[in-house]
C-alpha positions in Angstrom: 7.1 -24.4 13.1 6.9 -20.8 11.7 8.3 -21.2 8.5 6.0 -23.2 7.3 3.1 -21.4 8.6 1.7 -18.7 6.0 -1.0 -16.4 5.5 -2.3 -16.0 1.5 -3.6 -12.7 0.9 -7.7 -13.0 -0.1 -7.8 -16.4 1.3 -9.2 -17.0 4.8 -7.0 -18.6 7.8 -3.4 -19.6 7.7 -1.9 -22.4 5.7 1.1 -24.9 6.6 3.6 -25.3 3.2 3.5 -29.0 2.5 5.5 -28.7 -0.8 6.9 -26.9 -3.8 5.7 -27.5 -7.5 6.5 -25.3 -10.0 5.7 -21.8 -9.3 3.6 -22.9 -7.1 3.3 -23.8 -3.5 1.3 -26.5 -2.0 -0.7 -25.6 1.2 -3.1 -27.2 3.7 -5.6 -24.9 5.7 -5.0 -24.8 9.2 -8.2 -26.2 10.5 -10.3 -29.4 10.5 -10.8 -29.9 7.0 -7.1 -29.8 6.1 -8.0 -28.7 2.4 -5.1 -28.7 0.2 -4.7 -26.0 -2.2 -2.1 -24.0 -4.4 -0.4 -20.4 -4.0 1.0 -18.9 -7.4 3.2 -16.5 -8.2 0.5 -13.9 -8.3 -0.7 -14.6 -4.6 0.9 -12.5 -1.7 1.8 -15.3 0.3 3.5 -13.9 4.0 5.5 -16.2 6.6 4.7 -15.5 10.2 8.3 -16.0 10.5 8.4 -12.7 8.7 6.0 -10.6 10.5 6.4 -8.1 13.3 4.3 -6.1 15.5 5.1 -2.7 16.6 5.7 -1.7 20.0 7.0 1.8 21.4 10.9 0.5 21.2 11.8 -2.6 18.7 9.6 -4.6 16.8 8.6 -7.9 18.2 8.1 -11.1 16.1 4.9 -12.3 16.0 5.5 -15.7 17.2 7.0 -13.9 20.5 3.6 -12.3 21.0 1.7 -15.3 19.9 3.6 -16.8 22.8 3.1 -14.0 25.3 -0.5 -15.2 24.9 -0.5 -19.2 25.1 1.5 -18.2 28.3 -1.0 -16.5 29.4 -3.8 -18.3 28.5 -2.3 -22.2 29.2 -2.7 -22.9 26.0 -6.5 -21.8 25.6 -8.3 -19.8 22.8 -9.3 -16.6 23.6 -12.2 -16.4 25.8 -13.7 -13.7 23.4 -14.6 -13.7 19.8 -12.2 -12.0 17.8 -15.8 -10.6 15.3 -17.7 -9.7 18.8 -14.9 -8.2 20.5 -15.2 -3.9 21.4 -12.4 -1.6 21.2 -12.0 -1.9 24.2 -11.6 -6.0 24.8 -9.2 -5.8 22.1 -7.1 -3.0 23.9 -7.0 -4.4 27.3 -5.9 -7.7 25.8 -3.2 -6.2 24.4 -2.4 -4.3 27.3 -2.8 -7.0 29.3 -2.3 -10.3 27.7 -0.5 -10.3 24.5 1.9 -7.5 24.3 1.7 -4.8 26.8 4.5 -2.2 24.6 2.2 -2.2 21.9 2.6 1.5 19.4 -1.0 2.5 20.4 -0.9 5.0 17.0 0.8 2.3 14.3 -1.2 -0.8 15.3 -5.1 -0.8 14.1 -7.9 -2.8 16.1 -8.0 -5.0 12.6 -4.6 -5.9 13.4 -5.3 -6.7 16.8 -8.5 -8.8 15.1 -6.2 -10.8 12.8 -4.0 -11.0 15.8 -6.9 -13.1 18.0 -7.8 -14.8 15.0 -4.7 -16.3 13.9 -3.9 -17.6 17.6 -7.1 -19.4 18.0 -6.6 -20.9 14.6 -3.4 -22.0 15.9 -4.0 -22.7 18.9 -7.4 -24.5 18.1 -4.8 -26.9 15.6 -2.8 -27.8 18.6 0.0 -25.3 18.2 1.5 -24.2 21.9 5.1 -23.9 20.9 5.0 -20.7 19.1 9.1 -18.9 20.1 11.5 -21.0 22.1 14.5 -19.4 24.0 16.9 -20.9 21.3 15.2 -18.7 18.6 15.7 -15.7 20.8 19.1 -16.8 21.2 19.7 -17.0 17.6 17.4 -13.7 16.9 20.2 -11.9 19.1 23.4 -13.0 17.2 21.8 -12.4 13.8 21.5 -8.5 15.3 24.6 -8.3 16.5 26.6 -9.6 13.6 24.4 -7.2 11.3 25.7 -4.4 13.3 
């Protein structure tokens, strides 16, 4: 599922690829109008695959944290708007939700924003499988062979 799960720099919400055409990918928003558009060369286009979030030993992927919270949450959305939300909503759900290691001086409250968004998005599009133990698995001997 994360592979093909991206986020497009300047466009709102993720996108799921769908295809390749040339220079271009083909994407469909995440949400209930399932809108299809393109991404070209010129577009920053990220896999959630790819990202991290920083914590006060090793990164973490972010589908391991986007787990830590459907965990959590049994599958739910948030209970709070990720707009609405203080400071300090955002910083106990960190601390004691999504990701409790969290590098309180690297990661911003907008990250912890996009964080909320994304997973409702997600979740909201019947995502609940975000980082089995076979990824871990594999995660681990990738590491170990790059030592």
């Amino acid at each position: 599922m994360q592979e093909t799960i991206l986020a497009i720099s300047g466009k709102a919400g993720l996108f799921k690829l769908v295809g390749r055409g040339n220079n271009t990918l083909i994407v469909e928003t995440i949400d209930e109008t399932h809108r299809r558009t393109t991404a070209g060369a010129r577009d920053r286009v990220t896999s959630l695959a790819d990202v991290t979030m920083y914590t006060e030993a090793d990164d973490v992927p972010l589908m391991q944290v986007f787990q830590n919270i459907c965990d959590a949450l049994k599958g739910e959305p948030t209970t709070f708007g990720y707009k609405t939300a203080t400071e300090a909503e955002l910083t106990k759900f960190m601390d004691e939700v999504a990701l409790p290691a969290w590098d309180r001086d690297r990661v911003r409250v907008s990250d912890i924003r996009k964080l909320v968004q994304w997973y409702n998005l997600l979740v909201q599009a019947g995502y609940k499988d975000f980082f089995t133990a076979e990824e871990e698995v594999a995660e681990e001997a990738a590491e170990k062979s790059a030592e």
